[in-house]
NUMIDO-601123 format. One record per residue (C-alpha): x, y, z; residue in one letter. Coordinates in steps of 0.02 Angstrom, whole numbers, padded with zeros to 5 digits, always signed. Layout:
% residues N
XYZA/...
//
This chain:
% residues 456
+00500-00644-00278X/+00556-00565-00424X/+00636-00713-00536X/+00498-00786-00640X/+00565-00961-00665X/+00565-00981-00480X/+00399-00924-00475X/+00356-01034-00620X/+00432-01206-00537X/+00379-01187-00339X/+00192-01164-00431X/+00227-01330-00493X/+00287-01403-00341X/+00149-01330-00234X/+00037-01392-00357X/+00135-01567-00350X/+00126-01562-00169X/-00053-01524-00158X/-00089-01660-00274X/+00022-01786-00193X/-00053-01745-00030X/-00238-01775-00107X/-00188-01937-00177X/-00123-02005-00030X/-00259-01956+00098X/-00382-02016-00053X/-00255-02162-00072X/-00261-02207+00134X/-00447-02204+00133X/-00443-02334-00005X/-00337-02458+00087X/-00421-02419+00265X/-00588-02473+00142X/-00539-02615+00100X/-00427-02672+00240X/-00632-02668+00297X/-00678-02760+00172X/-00569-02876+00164X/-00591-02921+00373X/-00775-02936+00344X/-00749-03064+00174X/-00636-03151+00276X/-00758-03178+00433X/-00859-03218+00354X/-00790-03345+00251X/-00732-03423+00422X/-00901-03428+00481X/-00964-03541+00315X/-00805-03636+00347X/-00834-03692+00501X/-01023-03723+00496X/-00975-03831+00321X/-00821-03901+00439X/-00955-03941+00581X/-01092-04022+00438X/-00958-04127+00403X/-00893-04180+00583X/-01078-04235+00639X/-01094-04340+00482X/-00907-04415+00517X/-00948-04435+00719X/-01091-04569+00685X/-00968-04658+00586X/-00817-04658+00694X/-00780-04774+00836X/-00798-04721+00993X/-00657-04631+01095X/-00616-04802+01205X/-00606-04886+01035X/-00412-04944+00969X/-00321-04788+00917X/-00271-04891+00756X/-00463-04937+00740X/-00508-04764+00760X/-00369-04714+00615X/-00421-04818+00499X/-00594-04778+00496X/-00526-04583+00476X/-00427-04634+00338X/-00562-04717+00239X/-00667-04566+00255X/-00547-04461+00211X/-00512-04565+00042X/-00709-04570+00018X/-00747-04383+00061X/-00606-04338-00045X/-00549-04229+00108X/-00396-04211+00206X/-00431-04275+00401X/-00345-04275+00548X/-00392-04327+00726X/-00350-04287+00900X/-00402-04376+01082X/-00465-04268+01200X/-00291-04227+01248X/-00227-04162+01111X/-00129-04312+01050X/-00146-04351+00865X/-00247-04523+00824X/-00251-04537+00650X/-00231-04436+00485X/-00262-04457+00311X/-00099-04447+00211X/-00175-04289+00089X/-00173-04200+00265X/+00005-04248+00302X/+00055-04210+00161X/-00011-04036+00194X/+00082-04049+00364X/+00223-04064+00278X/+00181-03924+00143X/+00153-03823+00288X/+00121-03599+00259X/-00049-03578+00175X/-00088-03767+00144X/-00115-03795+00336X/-00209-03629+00371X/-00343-03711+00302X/-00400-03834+00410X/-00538-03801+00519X/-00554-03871+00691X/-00700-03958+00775X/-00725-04023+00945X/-00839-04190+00959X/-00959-04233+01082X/-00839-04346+01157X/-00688-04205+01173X/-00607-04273+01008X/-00562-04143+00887X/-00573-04183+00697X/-00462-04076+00586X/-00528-04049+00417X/-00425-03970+00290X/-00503-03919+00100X/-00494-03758+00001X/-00647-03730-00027X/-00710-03727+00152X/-00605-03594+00232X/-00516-03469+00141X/-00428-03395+00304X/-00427-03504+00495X/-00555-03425+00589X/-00512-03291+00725X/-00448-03351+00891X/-00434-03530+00825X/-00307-03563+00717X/-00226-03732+00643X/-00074-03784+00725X/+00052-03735+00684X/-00040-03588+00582X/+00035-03396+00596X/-00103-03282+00609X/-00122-03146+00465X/-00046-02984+00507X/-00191-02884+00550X/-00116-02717+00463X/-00096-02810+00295X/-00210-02727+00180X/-00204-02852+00029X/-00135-03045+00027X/+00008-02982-00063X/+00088-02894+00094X/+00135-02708+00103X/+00151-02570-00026X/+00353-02579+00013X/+00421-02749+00084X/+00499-02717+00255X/+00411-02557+00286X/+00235-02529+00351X/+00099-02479+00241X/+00093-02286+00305X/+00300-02255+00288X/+00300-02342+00105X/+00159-02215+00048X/+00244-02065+00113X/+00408-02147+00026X/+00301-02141-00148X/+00248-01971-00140X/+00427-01892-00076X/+00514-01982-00214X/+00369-01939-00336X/+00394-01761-00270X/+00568-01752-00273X/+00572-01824-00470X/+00446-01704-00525X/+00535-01571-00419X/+00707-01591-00530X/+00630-01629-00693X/+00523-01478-00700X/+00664-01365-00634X/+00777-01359-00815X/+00627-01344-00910X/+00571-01207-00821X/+00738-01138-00798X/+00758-01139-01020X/+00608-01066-01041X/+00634-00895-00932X/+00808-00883-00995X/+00722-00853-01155X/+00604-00743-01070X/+00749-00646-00987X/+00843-00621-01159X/+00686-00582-01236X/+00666-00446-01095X/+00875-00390-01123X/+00838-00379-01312X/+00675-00258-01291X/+00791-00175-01179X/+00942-00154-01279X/+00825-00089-01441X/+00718+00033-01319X/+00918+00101-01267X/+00939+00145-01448X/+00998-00006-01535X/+00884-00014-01670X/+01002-00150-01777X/+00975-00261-01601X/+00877-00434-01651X/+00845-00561-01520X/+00863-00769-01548X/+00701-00843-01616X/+00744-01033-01612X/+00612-01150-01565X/+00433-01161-01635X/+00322-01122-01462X/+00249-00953-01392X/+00418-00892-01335X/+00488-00904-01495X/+00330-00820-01588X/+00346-00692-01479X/+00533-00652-01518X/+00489-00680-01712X/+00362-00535-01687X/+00461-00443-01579X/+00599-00444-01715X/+00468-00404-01879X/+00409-00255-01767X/+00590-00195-01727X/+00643-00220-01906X/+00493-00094-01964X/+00554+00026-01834X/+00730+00032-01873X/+00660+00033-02072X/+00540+00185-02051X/+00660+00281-01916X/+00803+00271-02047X/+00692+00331-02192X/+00627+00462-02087X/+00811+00513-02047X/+00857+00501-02222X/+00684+00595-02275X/+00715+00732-02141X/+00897+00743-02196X/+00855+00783-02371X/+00722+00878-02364X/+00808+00996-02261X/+00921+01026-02380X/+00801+01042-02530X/+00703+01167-02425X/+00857+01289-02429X/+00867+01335-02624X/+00678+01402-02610X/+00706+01490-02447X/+00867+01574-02525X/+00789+01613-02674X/+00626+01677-02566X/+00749+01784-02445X/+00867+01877-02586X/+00680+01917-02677X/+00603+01975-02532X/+00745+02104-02473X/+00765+02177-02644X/+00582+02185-02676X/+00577+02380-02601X/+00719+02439-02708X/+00657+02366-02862X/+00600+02457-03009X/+00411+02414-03062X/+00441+02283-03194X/+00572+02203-03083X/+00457+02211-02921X/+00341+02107-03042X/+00447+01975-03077X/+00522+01955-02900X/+00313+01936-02842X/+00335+01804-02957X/+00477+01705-02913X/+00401+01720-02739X/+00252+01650-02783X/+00358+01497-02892X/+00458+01466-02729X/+00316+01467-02613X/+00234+01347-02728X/+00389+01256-02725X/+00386+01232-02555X/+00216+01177-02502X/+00243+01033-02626X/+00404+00999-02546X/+00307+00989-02388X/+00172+00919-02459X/+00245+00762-02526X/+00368+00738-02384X/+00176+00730-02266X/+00124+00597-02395X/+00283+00501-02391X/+00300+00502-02211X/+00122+00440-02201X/+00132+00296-02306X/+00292+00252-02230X/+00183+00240-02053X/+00050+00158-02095X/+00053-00016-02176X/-00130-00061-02201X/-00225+00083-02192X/-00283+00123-02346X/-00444+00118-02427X/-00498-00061-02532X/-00636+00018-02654X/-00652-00036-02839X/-00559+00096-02946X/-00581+00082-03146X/-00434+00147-03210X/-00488+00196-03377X/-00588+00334-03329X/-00449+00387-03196X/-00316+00402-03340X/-00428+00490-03458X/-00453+00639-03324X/-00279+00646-03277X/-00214+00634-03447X/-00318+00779-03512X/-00247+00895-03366X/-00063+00859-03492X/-00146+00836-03647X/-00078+00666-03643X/-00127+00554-03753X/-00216+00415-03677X/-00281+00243-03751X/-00325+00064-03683X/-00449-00058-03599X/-00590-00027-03460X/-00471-00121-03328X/-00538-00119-03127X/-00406-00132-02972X/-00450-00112-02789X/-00375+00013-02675X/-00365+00196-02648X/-00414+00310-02781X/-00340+00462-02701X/-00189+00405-02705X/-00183+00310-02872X/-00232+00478-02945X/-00082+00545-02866X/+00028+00405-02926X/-00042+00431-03115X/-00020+00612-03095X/+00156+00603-03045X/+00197+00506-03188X/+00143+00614-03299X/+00195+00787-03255X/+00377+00696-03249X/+00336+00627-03406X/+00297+00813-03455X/+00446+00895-03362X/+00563+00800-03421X/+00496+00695-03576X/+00455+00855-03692X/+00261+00886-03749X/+00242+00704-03841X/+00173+00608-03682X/+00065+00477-03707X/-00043+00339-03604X/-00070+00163-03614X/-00167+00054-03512X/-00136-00126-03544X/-00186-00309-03454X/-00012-00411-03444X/-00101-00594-03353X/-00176-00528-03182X/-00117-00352-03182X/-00170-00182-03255X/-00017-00092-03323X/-00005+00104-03325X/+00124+00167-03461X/+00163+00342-03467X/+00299+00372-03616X/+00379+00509-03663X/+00499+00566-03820X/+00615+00641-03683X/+00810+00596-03677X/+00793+00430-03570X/+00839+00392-03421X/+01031+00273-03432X/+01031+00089-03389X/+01114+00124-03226X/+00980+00246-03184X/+00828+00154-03199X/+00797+00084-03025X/+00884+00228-02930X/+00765+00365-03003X/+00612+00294-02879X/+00745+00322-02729X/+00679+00487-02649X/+00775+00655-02681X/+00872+00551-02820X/+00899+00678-02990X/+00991+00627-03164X/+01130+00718-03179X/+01101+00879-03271X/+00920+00879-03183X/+00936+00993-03037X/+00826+01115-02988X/+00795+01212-03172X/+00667+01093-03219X/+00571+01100-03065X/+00508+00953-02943X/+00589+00900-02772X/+00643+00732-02799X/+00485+00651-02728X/+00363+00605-02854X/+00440+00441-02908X/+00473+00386-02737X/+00286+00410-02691X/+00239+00319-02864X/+00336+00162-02819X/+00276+00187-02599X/+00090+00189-02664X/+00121+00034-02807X/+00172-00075-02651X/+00047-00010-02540X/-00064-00092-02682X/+00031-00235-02684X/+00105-00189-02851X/+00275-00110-02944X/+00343+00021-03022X/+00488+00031-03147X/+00583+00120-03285X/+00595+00057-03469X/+00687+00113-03645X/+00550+00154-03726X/+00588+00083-03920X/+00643+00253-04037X/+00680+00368-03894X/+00628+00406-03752X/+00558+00301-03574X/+00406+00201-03513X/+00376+00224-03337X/+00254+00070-03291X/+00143+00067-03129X/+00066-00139-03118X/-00064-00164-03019X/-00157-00331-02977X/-00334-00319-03060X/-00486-00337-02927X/-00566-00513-02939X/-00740-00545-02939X/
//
């Protein structure tokens, strides 16, 4: 079986079944149990009754006339009993034809139902038999000698209040329960498990359609339970995909074509490096060695980029003090450097190579006058490396940190690949920070890397 909701909702009905199935049989012992229980109580409850019943007929039979005596005699003796006792009497000849009754027991002939089933029969020495009717003596008429008129009990009930379903026996009403239990449970779960693996099943179709090559492809995330976390996650991690493959793309794209000034340049100096004259041959050697150089930090910073674009949290979290870190990278420019003792946490590889990027473009393009400034603006540690240099326009400002992105007028004469910027503002949010661009007051830019100082 292949469909999971189906799978899903016959679990529940098996379940359901095996359940309802365990009740009843549990439920069936209970009532055999006390259908038990109940005969015994109720035997024995006859059995006081009628030795109470039988008590009460040898004290009456001393006190009654005798059988030959006046029926009307015999009546009225009955009657005053009855009114002294406080307890509804009735009396037969040996025959079976009524004497004399009290008028609380006629009135309970005339009640009839549950009101006569309690009167208990005894049979006299002299073949009379004294009904005596009360409550508290017999619960049920004893077995095999009921009052008359009395309808036995039905000896399947298994309360007083009759069976579980009127009209049906005790059995067929259970198994009633349980199918309609069955069957409600049965088409209530069904929807609910049908909803929930049609989410599953356009969860699946979205995973499907992204895996195909649709990397734009998001699936529905309504809801707040597991399903819907799942699809949340599922469209975080699809969004990073589609993110790094595109930069990747657009990485690959560029670089490609930045790599083919330096091979140009490398292939016309290389095949007229045998026909050159000495001082020429000397300055080809060089321009090979400026393009090579060229290219392994083309290669070299497209590596880096690349790898901070994979990986997200993998850098190292070790106290850096940033003071000290300027001060060695600014003497490699003679930069100017000034500022506080300032500490950060995160990678000092790489903030070295952030700091170092700044400043060479600071140098490239900024003229000699570069200087360094480490400040404290509330919880961050700012990095300014200004320069004297022509600026870089309003417009500008944001775009420079896009990778492979030159000023106009700043191709390849003044060296670089378009990179360093981009990894200065990829290794500012790996550190949870930012970099940007400022006029720098007089002439000249501020390129600022903030980063959150390391608490305590």
């Amino acid at each position: 079986m292949r469909s999971l909701y189906l799978r899903i909702w016959l679990t529940v009905l098996a379940a359901l079944a095996l359940f309802a199935l365990a009740s009843g049989w549990l439920f069936q012992r209970h009532v055999e149990a006390e259908r038990e229980r109940f005969q015994a109580e109720r035997e024995r409850m006859a059995a006081v009754a009628q030795s109470r019943a039988e008590a009460w007929a040898e004290l009456l039979q001393r006190s009654l006339p005798p059988a030959d005596a006046p029926p009307a005699e015999q009546a009225d003796v009955l009657r005053d009993w009855s009114a002294r006792l406080r307890l509804p009497l009735a009396l037969d000849d040996a025959a079976g034809r009524r004497i004399g009754a009290s008028e609380s027991y006629l009135r309970r002939e005339e009640e009839g139902g549950p009101a006569l089933r309690r009167a208990t029969a005894v049979t006299l020495d002299d073949g009379r038999r004294l009904w005596i009717a009360r409550p508290s003596l017999l619960r049920r008429p004893p077995p095999g000698d009921p009052a008359p008129g009395a309808a036995r009990p039905s000896p399947n009930r298994p309360w007083p209040g009759g069976p579980l379903l009127p009209g049906l026996p005790d059995g067929a009403g259970i198994v009633l329960l349980v199918a309609l239990l069955f069957l409600a449970v049965g088409a209530g779960a069904y929807p609910v498990v049908r909803r929930l693996t049609r989410r599953l099943e356009a969860l699946k179709l979205g995973v499907e359609a992204f895996g195909a090559g649709a990397l734009n492809h998001r699936v529905g995330a309504e809801g707040r339970d597991e399903v819907a976390a799942v699809a949340a996650s599922f469209n975080q991690a699809a969004a990073r995909i589609e993110a790094l493959v595109r930069s990747n793309q657009s990485l690959l794209a560029n670089a490609s074509h930045e790599l083919r000034s330096p091979l140009a340049r490398l292939k016309m100096a290389v095949s007229m490096l045998d026909d050159a004259a000495p001082a020429q041959a000397m300055r080809l050697r060089e321009e090979i060695h400026t393009n090579i150089a060229e290219l392994d930090a083309l290669v070299e910073e497209v590596l880096l980029s690349s790898r901070l674009d994979a990986t997200h949290d993998g850098i190292v979290r070790e106290p850096v003090e940033l003071l000290a870190l300027a001060a060695e990278e600014g003497a490699r420019v003679q930069a100017q450097v000034e500022g506080l003792p300032l500490t950060v946490t995160g990678d000092e590889r790489l903030l070295r190579r952030a700091l170092r990027n700044l400043l060479e473009n600071a140098r490239r393009y900024g003229g000699p006058q570069v200087e360094l400034h480490l400040v404290r603006q509330g919880g961050h540690a700012e990095l300014r490396v200004c320069d004297r240099g022509p600026g870089v326009p309003a417009a500008y400002r944001d775009r420079v940190f896009e990778a492979f992105f030159r000023l106009p007028g700043h191709a390849e004469r003044e060296g670089g690949v378009g990179l360093g910027l981009s990894l200065v503002r990829q290794i500012a949010q790996r550190h949870d920070g930012t970099a940007r661009c400022e006029e720098r007051p007089g002439g000249g830019s501020c390129f600022v890397l903030s980063l959150p100082l390391r608490t305590a």
